[in-house]
VOPAVO-805744 format. One record per atom (N, C-alpha, C): z, y, x; residue in three letters. Coordinates in steps of 0.001 Angstrom, whole numbers, padded with zeros to 6 digits, always signed. Layout:
N
ZYXALA;...
# end
This chain:
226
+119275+074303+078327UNK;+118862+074966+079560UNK;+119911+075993+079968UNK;+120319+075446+081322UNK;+121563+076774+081442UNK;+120992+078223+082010UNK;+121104+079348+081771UNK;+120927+080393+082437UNK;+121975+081081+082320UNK;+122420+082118+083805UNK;+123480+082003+084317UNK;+123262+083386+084427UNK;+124663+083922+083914UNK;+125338+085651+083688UNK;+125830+086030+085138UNK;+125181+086674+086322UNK;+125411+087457+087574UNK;+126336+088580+087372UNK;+127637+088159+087778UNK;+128715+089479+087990UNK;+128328+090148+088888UNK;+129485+091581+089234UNK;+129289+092147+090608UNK;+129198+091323+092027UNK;+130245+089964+092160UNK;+130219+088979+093243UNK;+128243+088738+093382UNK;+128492+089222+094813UNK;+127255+088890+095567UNK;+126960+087321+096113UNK;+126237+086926+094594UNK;+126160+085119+094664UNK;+125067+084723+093931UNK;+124753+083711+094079UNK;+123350+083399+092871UNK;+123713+081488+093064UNK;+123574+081054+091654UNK;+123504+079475+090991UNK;+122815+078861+092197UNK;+122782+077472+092360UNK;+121667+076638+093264UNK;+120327+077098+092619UNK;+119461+077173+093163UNK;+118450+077589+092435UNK;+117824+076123+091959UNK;+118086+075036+092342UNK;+117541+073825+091777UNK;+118302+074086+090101UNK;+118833+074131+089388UNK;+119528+074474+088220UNK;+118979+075556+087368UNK;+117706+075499+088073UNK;+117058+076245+087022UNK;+115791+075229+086270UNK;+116090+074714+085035UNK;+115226+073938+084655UNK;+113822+073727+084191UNK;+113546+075395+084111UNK;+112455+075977+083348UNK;+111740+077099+084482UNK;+112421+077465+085736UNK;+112309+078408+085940UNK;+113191+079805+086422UNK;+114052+079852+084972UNK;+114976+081094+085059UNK;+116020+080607+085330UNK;+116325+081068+085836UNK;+118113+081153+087045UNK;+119306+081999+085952UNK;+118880+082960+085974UNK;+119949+083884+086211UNK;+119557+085127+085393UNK;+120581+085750+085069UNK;+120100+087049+084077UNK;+121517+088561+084714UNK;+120623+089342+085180UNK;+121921+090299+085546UNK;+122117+090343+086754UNK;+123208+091121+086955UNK;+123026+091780+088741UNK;+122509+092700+088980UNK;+122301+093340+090075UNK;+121610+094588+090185UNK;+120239+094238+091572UNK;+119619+095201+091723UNK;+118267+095220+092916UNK;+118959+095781+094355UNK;+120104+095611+094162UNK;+120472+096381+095589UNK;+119702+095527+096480UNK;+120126+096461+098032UNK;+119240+095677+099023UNK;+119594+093976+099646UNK;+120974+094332+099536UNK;+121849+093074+099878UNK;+121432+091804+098831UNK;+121853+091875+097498UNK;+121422+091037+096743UNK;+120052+090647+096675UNK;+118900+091331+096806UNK;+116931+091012+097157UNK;+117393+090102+098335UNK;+117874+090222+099309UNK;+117638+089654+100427UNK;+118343+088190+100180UNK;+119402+088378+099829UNK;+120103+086853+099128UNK;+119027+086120+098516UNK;+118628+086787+097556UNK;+117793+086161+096551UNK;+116430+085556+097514UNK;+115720+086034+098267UNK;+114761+085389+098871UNK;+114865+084462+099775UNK;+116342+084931+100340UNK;+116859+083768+101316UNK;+117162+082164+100406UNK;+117380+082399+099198UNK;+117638+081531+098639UNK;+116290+080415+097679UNK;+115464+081389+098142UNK;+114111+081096+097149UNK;+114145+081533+095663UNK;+114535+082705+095388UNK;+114799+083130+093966UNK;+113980+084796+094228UNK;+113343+084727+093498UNK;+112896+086738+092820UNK;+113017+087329+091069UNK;+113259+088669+091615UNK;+113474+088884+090761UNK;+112125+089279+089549UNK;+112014+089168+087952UNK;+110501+089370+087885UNK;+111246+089360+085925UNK;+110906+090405+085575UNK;+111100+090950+084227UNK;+110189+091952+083353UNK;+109851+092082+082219UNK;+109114+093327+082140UNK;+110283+094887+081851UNK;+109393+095895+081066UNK;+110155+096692+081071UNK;+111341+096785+079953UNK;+111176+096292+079140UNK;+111569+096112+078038UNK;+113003+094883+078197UNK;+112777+094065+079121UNK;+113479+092978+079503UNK;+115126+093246+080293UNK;+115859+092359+080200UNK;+116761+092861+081414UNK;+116532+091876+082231UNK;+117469+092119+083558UNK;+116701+091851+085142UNK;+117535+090288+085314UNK;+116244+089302+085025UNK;+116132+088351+085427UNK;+115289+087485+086853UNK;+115834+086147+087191UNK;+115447+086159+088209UNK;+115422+084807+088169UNK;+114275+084431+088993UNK;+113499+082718+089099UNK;+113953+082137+090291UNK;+113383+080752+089500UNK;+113120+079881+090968UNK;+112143+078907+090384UNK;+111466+078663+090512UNK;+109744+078330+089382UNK;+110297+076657+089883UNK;+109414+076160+089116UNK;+109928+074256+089409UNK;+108272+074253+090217UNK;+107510+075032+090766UNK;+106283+075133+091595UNK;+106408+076389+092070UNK;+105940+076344+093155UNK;+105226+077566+094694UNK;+103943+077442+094628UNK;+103417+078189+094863UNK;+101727+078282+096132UNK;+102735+078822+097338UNK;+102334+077895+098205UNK;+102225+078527+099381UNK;+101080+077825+100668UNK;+101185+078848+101454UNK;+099960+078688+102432UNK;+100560+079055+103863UNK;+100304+077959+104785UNK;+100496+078190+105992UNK;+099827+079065+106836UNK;+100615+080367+107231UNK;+099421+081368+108147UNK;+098384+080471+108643UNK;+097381+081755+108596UNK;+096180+080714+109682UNK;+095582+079925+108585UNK;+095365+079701+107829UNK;+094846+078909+106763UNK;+094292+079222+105524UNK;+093905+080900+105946UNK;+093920+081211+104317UNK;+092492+081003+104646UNK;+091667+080266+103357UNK;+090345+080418+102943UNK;+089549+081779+102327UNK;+088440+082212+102752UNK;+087468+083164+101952UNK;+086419+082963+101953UNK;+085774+082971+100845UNK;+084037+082229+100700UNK;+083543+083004+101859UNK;+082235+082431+101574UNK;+081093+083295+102658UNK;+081029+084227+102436UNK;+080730+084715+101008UNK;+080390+086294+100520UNK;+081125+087010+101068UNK;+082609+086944+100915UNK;+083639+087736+101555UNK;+083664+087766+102844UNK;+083649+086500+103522UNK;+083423+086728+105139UNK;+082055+087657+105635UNK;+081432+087613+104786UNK;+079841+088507+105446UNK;+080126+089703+105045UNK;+080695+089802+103584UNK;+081145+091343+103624UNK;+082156+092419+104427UNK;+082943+091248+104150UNK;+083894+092295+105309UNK;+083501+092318+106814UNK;+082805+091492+107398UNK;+081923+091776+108809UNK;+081113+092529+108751UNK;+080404+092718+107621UNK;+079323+094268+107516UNK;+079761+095042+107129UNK;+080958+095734+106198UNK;+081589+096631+106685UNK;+082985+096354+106102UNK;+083523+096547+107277UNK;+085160+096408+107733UNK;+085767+097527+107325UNK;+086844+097414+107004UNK;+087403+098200+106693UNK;+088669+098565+108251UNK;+089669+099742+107983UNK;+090825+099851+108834UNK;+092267+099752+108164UNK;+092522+098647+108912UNK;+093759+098182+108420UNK;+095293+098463+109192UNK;+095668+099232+108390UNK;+097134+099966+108730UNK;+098127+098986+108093UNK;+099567+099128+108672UNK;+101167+098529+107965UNK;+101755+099533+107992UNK;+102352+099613+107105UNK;+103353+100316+106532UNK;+103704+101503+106945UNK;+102050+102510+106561UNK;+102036+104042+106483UNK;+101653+104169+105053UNK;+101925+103817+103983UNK;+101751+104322+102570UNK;+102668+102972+102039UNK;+103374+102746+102238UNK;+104340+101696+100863UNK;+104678+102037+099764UNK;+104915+103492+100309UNK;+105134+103925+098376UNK;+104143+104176+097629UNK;+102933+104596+097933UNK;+101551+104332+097473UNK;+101013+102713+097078UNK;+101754+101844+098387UNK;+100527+100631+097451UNK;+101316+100520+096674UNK;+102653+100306+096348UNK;+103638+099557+095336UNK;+103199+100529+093982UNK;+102960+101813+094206UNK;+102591+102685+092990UNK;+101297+101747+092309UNK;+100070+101596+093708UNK;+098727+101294+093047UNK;+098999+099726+092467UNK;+100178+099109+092798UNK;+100281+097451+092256UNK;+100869+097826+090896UNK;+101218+098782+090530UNK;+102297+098445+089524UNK;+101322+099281+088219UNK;+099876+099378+088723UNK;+099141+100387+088056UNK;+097710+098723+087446UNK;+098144+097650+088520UNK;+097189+096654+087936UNK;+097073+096098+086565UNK;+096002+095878+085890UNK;+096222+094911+084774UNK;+096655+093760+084924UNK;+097413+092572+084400UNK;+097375+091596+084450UNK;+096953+091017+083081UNK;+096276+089471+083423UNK;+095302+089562+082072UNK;+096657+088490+081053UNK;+096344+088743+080092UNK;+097538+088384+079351UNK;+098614+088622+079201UNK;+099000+090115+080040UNK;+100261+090792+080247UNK;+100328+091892+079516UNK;+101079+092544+078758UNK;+101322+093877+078639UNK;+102118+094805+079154UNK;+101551+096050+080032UNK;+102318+096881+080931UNK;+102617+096181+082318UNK;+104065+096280+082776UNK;+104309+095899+084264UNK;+105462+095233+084549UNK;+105500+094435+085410UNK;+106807+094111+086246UNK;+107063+095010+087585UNK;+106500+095647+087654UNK;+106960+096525+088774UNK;+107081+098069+088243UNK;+108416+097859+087224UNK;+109028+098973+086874UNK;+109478+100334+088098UNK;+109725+101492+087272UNK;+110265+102315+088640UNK;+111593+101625+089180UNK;+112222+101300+088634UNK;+113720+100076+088849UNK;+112836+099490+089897UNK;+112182+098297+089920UNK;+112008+097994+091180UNK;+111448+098187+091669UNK;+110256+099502+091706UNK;+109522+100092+092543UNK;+110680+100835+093910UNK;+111844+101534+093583UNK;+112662+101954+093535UNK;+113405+101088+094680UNK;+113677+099804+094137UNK;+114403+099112+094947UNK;+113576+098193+096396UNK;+112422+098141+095903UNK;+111182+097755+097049UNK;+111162+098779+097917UNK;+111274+099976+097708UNK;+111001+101183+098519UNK;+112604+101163+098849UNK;+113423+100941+098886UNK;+114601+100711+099734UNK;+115132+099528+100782UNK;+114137+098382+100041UNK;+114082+097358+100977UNK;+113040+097155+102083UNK;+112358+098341+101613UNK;+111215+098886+103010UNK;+111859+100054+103995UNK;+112395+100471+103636UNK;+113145+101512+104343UNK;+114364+100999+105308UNK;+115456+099976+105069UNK;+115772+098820+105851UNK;+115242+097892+106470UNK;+113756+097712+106446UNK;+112969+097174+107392UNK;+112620+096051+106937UNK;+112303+095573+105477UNK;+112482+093959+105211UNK;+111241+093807+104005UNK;+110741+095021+103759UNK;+109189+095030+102837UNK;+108336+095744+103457UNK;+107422+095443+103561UNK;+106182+095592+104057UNK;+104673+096077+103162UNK;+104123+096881+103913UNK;+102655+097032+103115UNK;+101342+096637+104067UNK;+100309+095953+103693UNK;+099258+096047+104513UNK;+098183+097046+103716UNK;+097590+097414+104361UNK;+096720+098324+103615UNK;+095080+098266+104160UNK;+094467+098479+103731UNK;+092874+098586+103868UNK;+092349+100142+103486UNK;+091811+100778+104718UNK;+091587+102467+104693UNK;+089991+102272+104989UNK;+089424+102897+103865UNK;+087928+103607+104342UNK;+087556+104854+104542UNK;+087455+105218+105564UNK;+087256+107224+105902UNK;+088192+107638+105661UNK;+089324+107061+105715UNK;+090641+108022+105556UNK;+091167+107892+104139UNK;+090645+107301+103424UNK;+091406+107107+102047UNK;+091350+105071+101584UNK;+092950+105141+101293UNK;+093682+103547+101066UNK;+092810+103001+099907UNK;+092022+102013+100210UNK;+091036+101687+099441UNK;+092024+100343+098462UNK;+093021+099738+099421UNK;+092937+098329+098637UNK;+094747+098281+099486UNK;+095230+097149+099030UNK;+096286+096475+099815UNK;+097310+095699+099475UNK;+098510+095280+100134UNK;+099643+094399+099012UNK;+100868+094707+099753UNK;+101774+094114+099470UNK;+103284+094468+099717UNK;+103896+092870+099720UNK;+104705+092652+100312UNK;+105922+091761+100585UNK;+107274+091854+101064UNK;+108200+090550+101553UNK;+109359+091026+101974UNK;+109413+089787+103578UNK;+109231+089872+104134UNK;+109503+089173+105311UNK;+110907+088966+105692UNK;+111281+087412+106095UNK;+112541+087647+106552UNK;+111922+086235+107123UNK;+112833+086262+108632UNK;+112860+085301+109452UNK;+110882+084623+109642UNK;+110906+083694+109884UNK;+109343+082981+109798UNK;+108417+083269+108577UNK;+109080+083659+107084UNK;+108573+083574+105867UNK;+108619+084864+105406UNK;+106968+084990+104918UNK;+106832+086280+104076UNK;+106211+085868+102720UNK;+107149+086652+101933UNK;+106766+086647+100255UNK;+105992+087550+100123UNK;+104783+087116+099296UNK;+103648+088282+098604UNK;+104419+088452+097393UNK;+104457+089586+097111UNK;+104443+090503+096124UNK;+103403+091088+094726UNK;+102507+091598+095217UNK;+101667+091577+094394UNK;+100533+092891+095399UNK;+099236+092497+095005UNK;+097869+093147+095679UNK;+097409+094286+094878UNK;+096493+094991+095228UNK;+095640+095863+094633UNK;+094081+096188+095235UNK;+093300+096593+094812UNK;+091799+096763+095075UNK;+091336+098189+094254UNK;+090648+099108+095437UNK;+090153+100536+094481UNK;+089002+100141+094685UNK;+088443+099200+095639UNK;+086991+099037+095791UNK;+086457+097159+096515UNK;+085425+096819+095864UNK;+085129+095317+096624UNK;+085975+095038+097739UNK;+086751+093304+097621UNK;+086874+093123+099003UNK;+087894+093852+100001UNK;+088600+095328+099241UNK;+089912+095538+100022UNK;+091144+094827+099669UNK;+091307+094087+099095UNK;+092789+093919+099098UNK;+092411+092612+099429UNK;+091522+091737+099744UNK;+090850+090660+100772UNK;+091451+090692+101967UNK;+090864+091979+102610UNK;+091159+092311+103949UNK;+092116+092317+104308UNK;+093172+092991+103569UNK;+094509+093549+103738UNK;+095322+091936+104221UNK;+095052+091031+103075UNK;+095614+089866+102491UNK;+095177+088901+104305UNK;+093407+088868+104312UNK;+093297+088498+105849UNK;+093882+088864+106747UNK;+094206+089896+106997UNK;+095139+090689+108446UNK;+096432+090505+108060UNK;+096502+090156+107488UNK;+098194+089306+106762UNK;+098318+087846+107520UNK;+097081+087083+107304UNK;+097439+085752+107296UNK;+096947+085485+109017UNK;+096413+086066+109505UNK;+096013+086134+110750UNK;+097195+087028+112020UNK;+097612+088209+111493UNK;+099061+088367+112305UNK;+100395+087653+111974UNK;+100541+087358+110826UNK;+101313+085833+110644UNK;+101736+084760+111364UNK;+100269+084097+111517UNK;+100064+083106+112344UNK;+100010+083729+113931UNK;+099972+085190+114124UNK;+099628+085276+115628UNK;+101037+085321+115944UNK;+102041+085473+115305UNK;+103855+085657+115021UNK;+104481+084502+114760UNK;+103555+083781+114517UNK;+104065+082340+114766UNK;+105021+081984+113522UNK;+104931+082992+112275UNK;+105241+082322+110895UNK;+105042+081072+110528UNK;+105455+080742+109445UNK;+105469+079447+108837UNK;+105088+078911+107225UNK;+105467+079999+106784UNK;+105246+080239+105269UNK;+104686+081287+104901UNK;+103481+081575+103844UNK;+103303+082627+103437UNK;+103736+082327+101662UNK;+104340+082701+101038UNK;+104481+082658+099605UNK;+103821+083613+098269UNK;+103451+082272+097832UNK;+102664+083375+095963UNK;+103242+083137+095370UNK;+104715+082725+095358UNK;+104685+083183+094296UNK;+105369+081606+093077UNK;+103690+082489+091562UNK;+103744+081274+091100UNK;+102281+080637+091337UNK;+102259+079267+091212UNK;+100515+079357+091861UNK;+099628+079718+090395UNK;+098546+080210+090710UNK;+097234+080484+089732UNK;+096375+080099+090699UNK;+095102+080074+089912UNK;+093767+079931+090194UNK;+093180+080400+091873UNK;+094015+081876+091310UNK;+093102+082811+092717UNK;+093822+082720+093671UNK;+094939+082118+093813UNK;+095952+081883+094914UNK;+095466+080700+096103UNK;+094829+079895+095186UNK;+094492+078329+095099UNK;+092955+078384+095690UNK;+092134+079487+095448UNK;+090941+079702+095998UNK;+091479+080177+097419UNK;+092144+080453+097756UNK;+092714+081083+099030UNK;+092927+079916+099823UNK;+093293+078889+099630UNK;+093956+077813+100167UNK;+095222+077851+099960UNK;+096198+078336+099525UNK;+097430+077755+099179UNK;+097490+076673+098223UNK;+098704+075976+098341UNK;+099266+074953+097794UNK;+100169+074566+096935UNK;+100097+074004+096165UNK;+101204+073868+095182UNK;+102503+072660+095241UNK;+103208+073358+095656UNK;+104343+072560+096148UNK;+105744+072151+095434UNK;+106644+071312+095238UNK;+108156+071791+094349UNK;+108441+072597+094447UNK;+109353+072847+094304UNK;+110686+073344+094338UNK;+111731+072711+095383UNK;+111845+071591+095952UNK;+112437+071150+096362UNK;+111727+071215+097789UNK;+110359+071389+097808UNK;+109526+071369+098751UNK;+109725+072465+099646UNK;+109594+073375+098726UNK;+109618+075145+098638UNK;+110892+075178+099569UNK;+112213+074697+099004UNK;+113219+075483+099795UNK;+113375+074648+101080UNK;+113143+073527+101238UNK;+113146+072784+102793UNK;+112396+073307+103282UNK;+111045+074121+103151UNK;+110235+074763+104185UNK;+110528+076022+104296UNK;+111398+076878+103523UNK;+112023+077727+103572UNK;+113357+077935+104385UNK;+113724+077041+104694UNK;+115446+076761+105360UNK;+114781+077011+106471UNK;+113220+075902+107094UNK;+113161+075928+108017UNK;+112733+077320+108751UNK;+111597+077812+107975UNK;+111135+079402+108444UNK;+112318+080100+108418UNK;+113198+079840+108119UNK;+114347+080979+107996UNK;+115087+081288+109657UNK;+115099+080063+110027UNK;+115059+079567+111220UNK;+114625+080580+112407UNK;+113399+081098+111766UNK;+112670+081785+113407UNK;+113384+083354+113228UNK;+113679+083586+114333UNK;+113623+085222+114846UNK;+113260+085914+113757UNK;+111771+085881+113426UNK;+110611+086844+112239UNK;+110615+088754+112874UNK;+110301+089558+112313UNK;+109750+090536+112782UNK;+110263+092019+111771UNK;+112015+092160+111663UNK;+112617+093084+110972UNK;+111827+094260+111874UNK;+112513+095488+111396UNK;+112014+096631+111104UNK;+110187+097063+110668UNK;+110041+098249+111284UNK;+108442+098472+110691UNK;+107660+098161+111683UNK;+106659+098082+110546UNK;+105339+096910+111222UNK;+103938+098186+111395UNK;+104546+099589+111410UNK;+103589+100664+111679UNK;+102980+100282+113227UNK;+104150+099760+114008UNK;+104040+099819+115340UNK;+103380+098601+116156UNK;+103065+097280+115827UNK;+103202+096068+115592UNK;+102362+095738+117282UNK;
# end
């Protein structure tokens, strides 16, 4: 299995050449290189303990805006009470509250201050995003991504209470589609991705529908204003 040593040259392997998954080991989070990397269908994803490696999974979930599924329960709940949903007036807050989640079978985080750090710089250039879910004035729930062109990558969610980071995730997939996106990405697929309606697609799948969203206009700077 080859995995491939990233000099300073701002470059990354085909990402098909990753046989397992892992691409690449090394490089840094600057803003320039994140943006390569997604343009290319590659993220970066390590623990703390790890050095900074970076994928290209031989599977996606992804889901076409406009398509995301939520049981009934969730649709009746969030119609009886709704929450208010803001973009990107707390990013450095949700990325704090994501990097504070359990994951089950995980120990600690992938969203070190390293790339908390570097997310909060690629939001500040206009290319990560937060949706958020507010009740009475305090951020109940929400998630983070990186948008470029037609295609936005999820990142990772959070929930302080039922059903917010639902919402957040709905007003995601619904101004998406009102923007005339093309891709929404999870990632790697699981279970709860898959209850959503996303799909599990190649790799090969992944980056032809990716070339194409790359394609549109999409919606740089902040999305406070939208």
């Amino acid at each position: 299995m080859p995995v491939f040593r990233l000099t300073r040259q701002l470059a990354f392997p085909d990402p098909e050449q990753a046989e397992d998954g892992l691409l690449a080991i090394g490089g840094d989070l600057s803003v320039a290189r994140l943006l390569l990397a997604y343009r290319s269908g590659i993220f970066p994803w390590y623990g703390e303990d790890d050095p900074l490696l970076w994928w290209s999974p031989l599977e996606r979930a992804l889901l076409r805006p406009g398509h995301l599924h939520l049981s009934a329960r969730s649709r009746r709940s969030l119609r009886q009470h709704p929450f208010e949903i803001r973009w990107d007036t707390a990013f450095e807050v949700v990325i704090g509250h994501c990097s504070l989640v359990p994951r089950p079978g995980q120990e600690g985080t992938w969203i070190t201050p390293e790339m908390r750090e570097a997310y909060i710089a690629l939001h500040r250039a206009g290319h990560a995003h937060s949706v958020e879910a507010w009740r009475d004035g305090a951020l109940r729930g929400g998630l983070y991504g990186v948008s470029l062109g037609g295609a936005f990558f999820g990142e990772s969610m959070f929930s302080l209470e039922p059903e917010a980071s639902r919402a957040a995730l709905a007003a995601l997939d619904a101004q998406l589609a009102a923007w005339g996106f093309t891709l929404l990405d999870g990632q790697l697929p699981h279970e709860g991705l898959l209850a959503y309606g996303f799909r599990v697609v190649t790799r090969s799948q992944f980056l032809a529908e990716l070339a194409m969203a790359l394609r549109a206009e999409g919606k740089a700077g902040s999305w406070s204003e939208h």
